[in-house]
C-alpha positions as CSV (number, residue, x, y, z in Angstrom):
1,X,-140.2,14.2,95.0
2,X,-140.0,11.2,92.2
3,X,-138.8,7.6,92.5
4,X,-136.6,6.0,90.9
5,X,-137.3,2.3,89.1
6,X,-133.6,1.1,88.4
7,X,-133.8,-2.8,87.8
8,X,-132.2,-5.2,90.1
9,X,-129.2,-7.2,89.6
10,X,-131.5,-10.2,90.0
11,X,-133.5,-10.1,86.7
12,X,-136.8,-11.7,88.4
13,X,-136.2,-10.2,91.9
14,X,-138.7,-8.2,93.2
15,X,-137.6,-4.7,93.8
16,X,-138.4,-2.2,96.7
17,X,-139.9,1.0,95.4
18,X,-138.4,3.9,97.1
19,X,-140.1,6.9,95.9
20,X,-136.9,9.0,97.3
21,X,-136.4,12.5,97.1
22,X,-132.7,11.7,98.2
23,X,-131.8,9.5,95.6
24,X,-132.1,8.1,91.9
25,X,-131.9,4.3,92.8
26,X,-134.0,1.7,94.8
27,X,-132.8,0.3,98.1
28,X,-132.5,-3.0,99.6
29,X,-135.7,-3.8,101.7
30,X,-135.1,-3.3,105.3
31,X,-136.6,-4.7,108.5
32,X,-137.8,-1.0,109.2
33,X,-139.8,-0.5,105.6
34,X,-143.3,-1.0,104.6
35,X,-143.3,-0.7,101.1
36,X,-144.5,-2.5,98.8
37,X,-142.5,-4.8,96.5
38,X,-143.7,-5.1,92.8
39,X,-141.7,-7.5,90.7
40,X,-139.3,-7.4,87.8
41,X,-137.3,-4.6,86.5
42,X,-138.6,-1.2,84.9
43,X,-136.0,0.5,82.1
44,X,-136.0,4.5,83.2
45,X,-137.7,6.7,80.7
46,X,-135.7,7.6,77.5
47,X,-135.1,11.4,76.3
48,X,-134.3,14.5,78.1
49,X,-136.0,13.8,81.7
50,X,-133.9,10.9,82.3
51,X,-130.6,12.4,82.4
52,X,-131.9,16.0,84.0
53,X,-134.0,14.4,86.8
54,X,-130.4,12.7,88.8
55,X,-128.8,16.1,88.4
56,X,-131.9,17.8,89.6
57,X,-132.1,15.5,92.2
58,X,-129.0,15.6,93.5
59,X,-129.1,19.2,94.0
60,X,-132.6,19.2,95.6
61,X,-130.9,16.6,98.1
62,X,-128.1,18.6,98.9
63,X,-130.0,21.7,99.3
64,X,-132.7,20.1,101.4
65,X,-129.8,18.9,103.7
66,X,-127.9,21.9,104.2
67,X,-130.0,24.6,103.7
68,X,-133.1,23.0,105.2
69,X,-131.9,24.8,108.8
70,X,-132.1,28.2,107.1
71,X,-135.3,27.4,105.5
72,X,-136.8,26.1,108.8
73,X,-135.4,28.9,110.9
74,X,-137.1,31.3,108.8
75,X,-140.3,29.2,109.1
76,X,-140.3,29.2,112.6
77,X,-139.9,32.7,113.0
78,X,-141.9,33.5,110.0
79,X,-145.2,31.8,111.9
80,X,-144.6,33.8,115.0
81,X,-144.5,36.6,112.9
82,X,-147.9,35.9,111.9
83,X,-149.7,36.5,114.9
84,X,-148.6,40.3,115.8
85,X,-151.3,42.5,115.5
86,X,-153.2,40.3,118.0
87,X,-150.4,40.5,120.1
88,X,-150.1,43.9,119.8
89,X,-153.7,45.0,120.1
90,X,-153.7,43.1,123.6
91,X,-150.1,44.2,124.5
92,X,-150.7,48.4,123.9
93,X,-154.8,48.8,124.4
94,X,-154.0,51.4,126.1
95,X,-151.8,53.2,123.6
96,X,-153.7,52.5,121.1
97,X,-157.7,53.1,121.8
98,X,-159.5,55.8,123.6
99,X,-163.2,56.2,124.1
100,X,-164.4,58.9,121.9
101,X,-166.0,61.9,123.8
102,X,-167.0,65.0,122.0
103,X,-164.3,66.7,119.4
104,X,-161.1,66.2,118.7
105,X,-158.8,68.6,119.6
106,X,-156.3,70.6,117.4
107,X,-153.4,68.1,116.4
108,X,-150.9,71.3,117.0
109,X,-152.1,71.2,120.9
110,X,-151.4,67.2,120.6
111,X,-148.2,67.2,119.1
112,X,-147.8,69.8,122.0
113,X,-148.0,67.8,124.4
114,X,-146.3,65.2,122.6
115,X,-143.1,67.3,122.8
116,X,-143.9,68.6,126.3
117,X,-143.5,64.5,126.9
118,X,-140.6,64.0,124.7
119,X,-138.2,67.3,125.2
120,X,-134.9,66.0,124.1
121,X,-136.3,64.3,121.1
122,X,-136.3,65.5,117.0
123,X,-140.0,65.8,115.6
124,X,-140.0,63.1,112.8
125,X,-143.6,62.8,112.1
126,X,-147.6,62.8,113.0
127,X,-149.7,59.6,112.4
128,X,-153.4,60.6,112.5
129,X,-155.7,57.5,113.2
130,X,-158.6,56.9,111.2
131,X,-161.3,56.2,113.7
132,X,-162.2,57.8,116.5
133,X,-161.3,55.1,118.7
134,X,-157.7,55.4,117.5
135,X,-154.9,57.3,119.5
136,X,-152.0,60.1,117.6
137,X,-148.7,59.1,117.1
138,X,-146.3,61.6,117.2
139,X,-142.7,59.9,117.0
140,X,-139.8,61.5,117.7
141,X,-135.3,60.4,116.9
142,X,-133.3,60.1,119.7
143,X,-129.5,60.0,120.2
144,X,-129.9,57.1,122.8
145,X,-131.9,55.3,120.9
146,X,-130.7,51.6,119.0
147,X,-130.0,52.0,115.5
148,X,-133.7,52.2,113.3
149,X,-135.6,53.0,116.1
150,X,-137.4,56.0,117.3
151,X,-139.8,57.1,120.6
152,X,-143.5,57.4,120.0
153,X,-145.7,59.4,121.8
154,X,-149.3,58.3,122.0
155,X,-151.7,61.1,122.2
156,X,-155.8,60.9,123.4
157,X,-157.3,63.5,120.6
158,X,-160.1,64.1,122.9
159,X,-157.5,66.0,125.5
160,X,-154.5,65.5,124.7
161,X,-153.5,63.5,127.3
162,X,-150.2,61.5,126.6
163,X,-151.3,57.4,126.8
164,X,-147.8,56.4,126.6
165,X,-144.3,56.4,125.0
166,X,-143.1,53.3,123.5
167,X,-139.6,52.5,121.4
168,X,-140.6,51.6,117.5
169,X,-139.6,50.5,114.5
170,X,-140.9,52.0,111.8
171,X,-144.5,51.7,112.3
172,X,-143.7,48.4,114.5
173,X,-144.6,48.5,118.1
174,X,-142.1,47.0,120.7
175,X,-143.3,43.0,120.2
176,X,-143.8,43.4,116.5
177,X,-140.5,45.1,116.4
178,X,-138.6,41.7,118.7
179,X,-140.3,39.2,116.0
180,X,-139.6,41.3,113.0
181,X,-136.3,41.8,114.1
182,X,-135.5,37.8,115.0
183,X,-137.2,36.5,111.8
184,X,-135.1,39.0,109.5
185,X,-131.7,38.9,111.3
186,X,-131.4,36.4,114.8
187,X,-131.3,39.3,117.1
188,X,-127.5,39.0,115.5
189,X,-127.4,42.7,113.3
190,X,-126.4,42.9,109.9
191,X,-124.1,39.4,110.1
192,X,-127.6,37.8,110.7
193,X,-129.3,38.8,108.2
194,X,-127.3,36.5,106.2
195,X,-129.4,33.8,107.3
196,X,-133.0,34.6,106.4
197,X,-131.5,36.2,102.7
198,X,-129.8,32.2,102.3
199,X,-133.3,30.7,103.2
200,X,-135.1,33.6,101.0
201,X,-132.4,32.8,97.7
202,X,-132.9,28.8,97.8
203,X,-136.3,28.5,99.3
204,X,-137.6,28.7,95.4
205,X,-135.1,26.6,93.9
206,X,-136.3,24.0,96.4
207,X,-140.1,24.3,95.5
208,X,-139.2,24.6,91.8
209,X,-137.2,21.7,91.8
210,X,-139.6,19.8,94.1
211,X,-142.4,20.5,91.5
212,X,-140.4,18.8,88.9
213,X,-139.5,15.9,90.4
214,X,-142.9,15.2,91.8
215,X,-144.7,16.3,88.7
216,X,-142.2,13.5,86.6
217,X,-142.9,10.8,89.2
218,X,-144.3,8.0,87.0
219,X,-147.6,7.0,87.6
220,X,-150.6,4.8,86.2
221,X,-153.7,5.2,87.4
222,X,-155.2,7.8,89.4
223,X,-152.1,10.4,88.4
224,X,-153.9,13.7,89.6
225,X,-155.1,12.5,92.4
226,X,-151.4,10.8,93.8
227,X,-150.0,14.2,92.7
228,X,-152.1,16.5,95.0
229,X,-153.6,14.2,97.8
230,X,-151.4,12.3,100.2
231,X,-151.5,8.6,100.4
232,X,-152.4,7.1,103.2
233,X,-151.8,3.5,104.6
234,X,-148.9,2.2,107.0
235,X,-146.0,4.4,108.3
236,X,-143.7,4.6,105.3
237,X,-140.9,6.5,103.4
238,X,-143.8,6.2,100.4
239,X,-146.4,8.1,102.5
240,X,-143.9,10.2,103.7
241,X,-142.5,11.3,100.6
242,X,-146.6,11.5,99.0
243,X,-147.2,14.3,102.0
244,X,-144.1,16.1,101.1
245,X,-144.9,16.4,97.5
246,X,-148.8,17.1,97.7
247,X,-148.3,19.3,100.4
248,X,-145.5,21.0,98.3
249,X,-147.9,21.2,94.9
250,X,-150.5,23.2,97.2
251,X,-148.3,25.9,98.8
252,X,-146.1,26.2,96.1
253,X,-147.3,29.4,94.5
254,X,-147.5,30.9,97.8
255,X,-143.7,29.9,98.5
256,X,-142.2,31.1,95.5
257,X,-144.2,34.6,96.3
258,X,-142.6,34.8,99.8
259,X,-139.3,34.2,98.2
260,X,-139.6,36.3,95.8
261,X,-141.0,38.8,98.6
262,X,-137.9,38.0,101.2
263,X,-135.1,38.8,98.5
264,X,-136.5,42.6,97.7
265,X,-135.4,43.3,101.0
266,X,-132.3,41.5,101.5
267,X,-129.1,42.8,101.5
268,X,-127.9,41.6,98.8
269,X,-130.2,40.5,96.2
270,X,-132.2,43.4,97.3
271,X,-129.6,45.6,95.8
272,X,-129.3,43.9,92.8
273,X,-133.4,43.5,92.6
274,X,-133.5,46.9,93.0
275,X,-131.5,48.6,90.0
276,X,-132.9,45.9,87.9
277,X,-136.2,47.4,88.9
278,X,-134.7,51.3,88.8
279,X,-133.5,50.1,85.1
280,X,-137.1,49.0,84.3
281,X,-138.7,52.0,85.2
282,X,-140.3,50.8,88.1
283,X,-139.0,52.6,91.1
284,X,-141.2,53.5,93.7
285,X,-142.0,57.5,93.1
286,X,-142.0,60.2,95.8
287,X,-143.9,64.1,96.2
288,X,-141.2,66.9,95.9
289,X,-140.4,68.9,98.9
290,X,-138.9,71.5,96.7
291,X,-140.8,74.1,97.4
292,X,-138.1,76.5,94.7
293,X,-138.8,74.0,92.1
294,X,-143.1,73.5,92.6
295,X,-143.8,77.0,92.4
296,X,-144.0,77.3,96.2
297,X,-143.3,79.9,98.3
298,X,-139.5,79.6,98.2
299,X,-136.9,79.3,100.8
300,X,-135.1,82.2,103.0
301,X,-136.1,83.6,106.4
302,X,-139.6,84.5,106.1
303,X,-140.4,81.1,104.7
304,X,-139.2,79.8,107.9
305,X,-141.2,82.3,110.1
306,X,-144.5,81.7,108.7
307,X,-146.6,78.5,109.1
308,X,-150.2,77.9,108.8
309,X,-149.8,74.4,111.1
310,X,-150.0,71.0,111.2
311,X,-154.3,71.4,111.4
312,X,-154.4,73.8,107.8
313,X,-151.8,71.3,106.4
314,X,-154.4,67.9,107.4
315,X,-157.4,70.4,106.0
316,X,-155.6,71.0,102.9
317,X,-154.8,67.0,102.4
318,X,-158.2,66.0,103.5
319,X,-158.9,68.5,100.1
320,X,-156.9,67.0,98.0
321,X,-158.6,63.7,98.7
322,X,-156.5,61.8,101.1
323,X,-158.3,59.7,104.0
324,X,-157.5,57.2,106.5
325,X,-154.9,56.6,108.5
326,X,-152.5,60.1,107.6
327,X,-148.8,60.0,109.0
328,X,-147.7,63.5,108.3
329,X,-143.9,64.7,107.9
330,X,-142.7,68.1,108.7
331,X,-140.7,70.3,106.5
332,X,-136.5,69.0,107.0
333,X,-135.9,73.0,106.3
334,X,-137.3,76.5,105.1
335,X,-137.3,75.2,101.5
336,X,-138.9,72.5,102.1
337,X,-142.7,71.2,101.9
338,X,-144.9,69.3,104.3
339,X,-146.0,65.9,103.2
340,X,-148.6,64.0,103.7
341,X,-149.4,60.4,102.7
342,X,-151.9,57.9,103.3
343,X,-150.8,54.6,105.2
344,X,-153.7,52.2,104.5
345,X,-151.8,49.3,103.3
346,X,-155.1,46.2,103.3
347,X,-157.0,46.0,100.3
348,X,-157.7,48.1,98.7
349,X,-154.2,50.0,99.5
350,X,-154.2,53.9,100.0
351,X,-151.2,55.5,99.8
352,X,-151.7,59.1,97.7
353,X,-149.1,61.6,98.9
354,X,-149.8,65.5,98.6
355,X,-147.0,67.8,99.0
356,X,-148.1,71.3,101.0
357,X,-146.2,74.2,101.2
358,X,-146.2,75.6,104.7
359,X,-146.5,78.7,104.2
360,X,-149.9,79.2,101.8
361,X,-151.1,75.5,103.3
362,X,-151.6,75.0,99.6
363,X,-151.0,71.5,97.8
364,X,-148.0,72.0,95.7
365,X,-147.5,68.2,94.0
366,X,-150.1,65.3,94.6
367,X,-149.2,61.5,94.0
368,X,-151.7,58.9,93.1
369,X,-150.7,55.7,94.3
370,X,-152.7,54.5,90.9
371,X,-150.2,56.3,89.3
372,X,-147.4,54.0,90.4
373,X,-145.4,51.8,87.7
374,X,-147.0,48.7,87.6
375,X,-143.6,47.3,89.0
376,X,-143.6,49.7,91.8
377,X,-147.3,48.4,93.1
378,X,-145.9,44.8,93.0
379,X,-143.4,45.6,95.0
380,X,-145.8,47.2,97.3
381,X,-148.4,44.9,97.3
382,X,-146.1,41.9,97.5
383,X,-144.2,42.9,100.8
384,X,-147.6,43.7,102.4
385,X,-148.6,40.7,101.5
386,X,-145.5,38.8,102.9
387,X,-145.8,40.9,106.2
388,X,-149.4,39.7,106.4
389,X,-151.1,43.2,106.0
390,X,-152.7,43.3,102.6
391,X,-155.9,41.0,103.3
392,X,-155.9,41.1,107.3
393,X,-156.5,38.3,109.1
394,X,-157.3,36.2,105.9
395,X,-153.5,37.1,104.7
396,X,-151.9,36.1,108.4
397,X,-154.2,32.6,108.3
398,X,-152.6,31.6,104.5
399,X,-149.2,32.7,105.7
400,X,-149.4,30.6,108.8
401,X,-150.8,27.9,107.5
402,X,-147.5,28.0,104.6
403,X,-145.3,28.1,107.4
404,X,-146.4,25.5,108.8
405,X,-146.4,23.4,105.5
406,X,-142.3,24.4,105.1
407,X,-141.8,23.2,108.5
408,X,-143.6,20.2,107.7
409,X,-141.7,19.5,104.9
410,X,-138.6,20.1,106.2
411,X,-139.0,17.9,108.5
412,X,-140.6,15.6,107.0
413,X,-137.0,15.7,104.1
414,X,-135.5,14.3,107.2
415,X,-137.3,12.1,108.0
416,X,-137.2,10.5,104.5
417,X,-133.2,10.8,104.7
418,X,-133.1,9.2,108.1
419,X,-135.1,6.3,107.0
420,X,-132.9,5.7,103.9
421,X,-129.8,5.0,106.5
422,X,-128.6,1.7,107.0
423,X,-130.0,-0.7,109.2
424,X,-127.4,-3.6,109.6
425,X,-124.4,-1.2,109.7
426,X,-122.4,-0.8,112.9
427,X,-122.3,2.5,114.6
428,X,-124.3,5.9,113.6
429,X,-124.9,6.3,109.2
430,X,-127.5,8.3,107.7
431,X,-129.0,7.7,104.3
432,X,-127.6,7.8,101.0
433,X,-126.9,10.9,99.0
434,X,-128.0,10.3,94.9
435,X,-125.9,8.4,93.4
436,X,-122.7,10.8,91.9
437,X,-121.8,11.7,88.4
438,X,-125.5,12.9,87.5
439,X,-124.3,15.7,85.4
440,X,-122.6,13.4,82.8
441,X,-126.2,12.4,81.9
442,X,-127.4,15.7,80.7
443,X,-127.0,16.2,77.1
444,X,-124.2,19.7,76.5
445,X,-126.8,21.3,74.4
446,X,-128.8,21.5,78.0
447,X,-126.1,21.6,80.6
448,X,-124.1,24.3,78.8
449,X,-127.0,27.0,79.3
450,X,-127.6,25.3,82.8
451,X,-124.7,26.7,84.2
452,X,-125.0,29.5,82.4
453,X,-128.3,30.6,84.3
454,X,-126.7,29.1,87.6
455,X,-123.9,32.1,87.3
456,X,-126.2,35.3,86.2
457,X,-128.4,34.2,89.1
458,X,-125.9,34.2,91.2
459,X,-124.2,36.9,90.3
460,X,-127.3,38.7,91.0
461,X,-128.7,36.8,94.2
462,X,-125.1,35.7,96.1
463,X,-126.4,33.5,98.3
464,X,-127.6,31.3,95.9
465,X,-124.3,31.4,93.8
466,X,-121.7,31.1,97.0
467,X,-123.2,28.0,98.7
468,X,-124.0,26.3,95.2
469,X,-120.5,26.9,94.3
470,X,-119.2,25.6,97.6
471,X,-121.8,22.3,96.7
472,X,-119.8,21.5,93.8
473,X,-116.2,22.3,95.5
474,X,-116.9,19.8,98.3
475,X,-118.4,17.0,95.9
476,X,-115.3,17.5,93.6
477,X,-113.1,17.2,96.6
478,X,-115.0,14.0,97.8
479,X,-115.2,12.4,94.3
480,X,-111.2,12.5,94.4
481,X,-110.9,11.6,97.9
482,X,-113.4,8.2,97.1
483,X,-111.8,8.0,93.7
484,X,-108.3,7.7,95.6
485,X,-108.7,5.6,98.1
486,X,-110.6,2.9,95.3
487,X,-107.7,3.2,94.0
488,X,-105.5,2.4,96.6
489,X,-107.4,-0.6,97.3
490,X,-107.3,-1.9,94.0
């Protein structure tokens, strides 16, 4: 973030630099600071910048403050996060892997056994690996099961032989499940959930706003290099604030792509993300199980009786083109298809769907994931990205190494406030907030359509608009608390 030249009341005093991200004037060397001095006074900038930046600043203050806890939270639970498949593949070897002997044998006599293992559960779906090293999944709903979660079954192919049964989450395994659970709600349910969607809807109003102020900081010579390398040099709020705004300028893009990521599955701005996205024509398509309306073999009791298996329905997709890792539904009823869809989500992603009717094993609807809206395979590609699958290991190494830069600059916001405290003043203080009043600076013209944008974004994303409008409720109230008691004492 930018400092702040404002001259001192001492026309040929020198002046402390402050290069603050927490406010728009310079402060009073202390016996604590290391900057440098540089003498005289320097008039702020003229035009549009100069009455935007305070606003912007003060807001990026406040939000750093107060929000920085969500943000961090999420950061620290994000970078566990990224280290799951490891933990998994060491965690469930033995669910997952078998040594491969000979042929495989039919998926109907695995899912057999699945059920033989699993007798009081529903049949949900099939997961066929893609190697031969890889185990079946055949997961199964249970009524004593927590909400979301289902029993899996994991099946040798070689003779099926049950491995194991584990509780899941989707696809998630039990430690995957834990850390995908604490990073998107606190272990707390649906109240937590709140957290990570407040970190999700500011996080890019932090970076954006960071960008600006950093990118407007004046400088002379060797601009592009103080504007993505940190300084070095003595312990300082100056070297502290250049790591937080070079280290910022690096990760930013892949910040505002996480938040972007985070709020399509939120509560909230998840639901108002996705009707936007509906109303754009970009909603993620599905295969019809209709068999009435594909031309299939219809519904009734005979449809119901006759079934060419799980093995002609994998034949028939393998047909049709689809390979790789193959999670296969069942029909929900007698009018109602198989399906079967690929769940290779690295680069390049596979996920074509066929529809089969049971009856004929015949492929009554196919879906090509190239096919998708453009908007749709954003979406996809962007959550994989966030949950570290798209790219593998290279994709959990970059979102590691950005959690690690928010937590750094988190903490190093802090650090910049706590050295901006007062040193001579009796008992605890912290540092300054920017100085008050910054939004009398900005010209109408700009602030009318400010707060214009500030309310259809938050209408949209909530927990952006709440706590923003409870930021400008609580300095209102302590403007006229400070504004009384001058009074009093005048």
């Amino acid at each position: 973030m930018p400092e702040s030249r404002i001259p001192p009341d001492a026309k040929t005093a020198p002046v402390t630099r402050a290069m603050s991200p927490e406010a728009d004037v310079d402060v009073p060397p202390s016996p604590q600071s290391t900057d440098e001095t540089v003498p005289g006074p320097v008039p702020a900038a003229p035009g549009l910048w100069s009455g935007l930046r305070p606003l912007l600043l003060r807001l990026h203050f406040y939000a750093g403050i107060l929000i920085g806890p969500f943000i961090l939270v999420a950061a620290l639970t994000g970078l566990a996060y990224t280290v799951t498949p490891q933990v998994e593949s060491m965690l469930y070897d033995h669910e997952l892997k078998v040594t491969p002997r000979g042929t495989a044998e039919p998926l109907a006599d695995q899912v057999a056994a699945a059920k033989r293992a699993v007798p009081d559960g529903t049949l949900l779906s099939v997961t066929k690996g893609a190697g031969p090293t890889d185990s079946t999944r055949v997961t199964f709903s249970k009524d004593d099961l927590p909400e979301g979660y289902t029993l899996t079954a994991f099946v040798d192919p070689y003779d099926s032989k049950v491995l194991g049964e584990l509780k899941t989450f989707g696809q998630w395994l039990p430690a995957r499940a834990w850390l995908d659970d604490l990073h998107r709600n606190l272990h707390l349910g649906d109240v937590g959930r709140n957290y990570s969607e407040i970190a999700a809807s500011w996080l890019w109003v932090e970076v954006l706003g960071g960008l600006a102020l950093w990118a407007g900081t004046p400088r002379n010579r060797q601009r592009l290099r103080r504007l993505l390398l940190p300084r070095g040099g003595a312990k300082s709020r100056k070297r502290t604030l250049s790591w937080h705004g070079a280290v910022g300028v690096w990760a930013a893009v892949g910040l505002l792509a996480l938040s972007a990521t985070g709020l399509t599955w939120s509560a909230h701005a998840g639901a108002s993300i996705g009707k936007i996205q509906d109303a754009l024509g970009g909603s993620t398509p599905a295969v019809s199980t209709a068999l009435t309306a594909t031309g299939g073999s219809g519904g009734g009791a005979g449809s119901a009786k006759k079934d060419v298996g799980i093995d002609a329905v994998i034949a028939s997709a393998h047909d049709a083109g689809l390979v790789g890792v193959l999670v296969i539904t069942p029909p929900a009823d007698a009018d109602s298809a198989y399906v079967v869809k690929e769940n290779t989500r690295s680069w390049p992603e596979q996920q074509d769907s066929v529809a089969v009717d049971p009856a004929t094993g015949k492929v009554t609807q196919k879906l090509n994931f190239d096919d998708f809206p453009l908007l749709a395979k954003m979406t996809s590609w962007g959550i994989d990205a966030h949950m570290g699958l798209l790219f593998g290991l290279a994709n959990q190494i970059v979102l590691a190494l950005l959690a690690i830069a928010v937590i750094a600059m988190t903490l190093w916001g802090y650090r910049m406030w706590w050295l901006r405290r007062p040193t001579r003043a009796e008992g605890f203080a912290v540092g300054r907030a920017p100085a008050r009043g910054a939004w009398r600076r900005v010209p109408g013209r700009v602030l009318a359509p400010i707060v214009v944008l500030a309310a259809v974004i938050g209408y949209y994303v909530p927990f952006f608009g709440l706590p923003l409008l409870l930021f400008v409720l609580v300095d209102m109230a302590v403007g006229a608390v400070r504004r009384r008691r001058a009074g009093a004492i005048a």
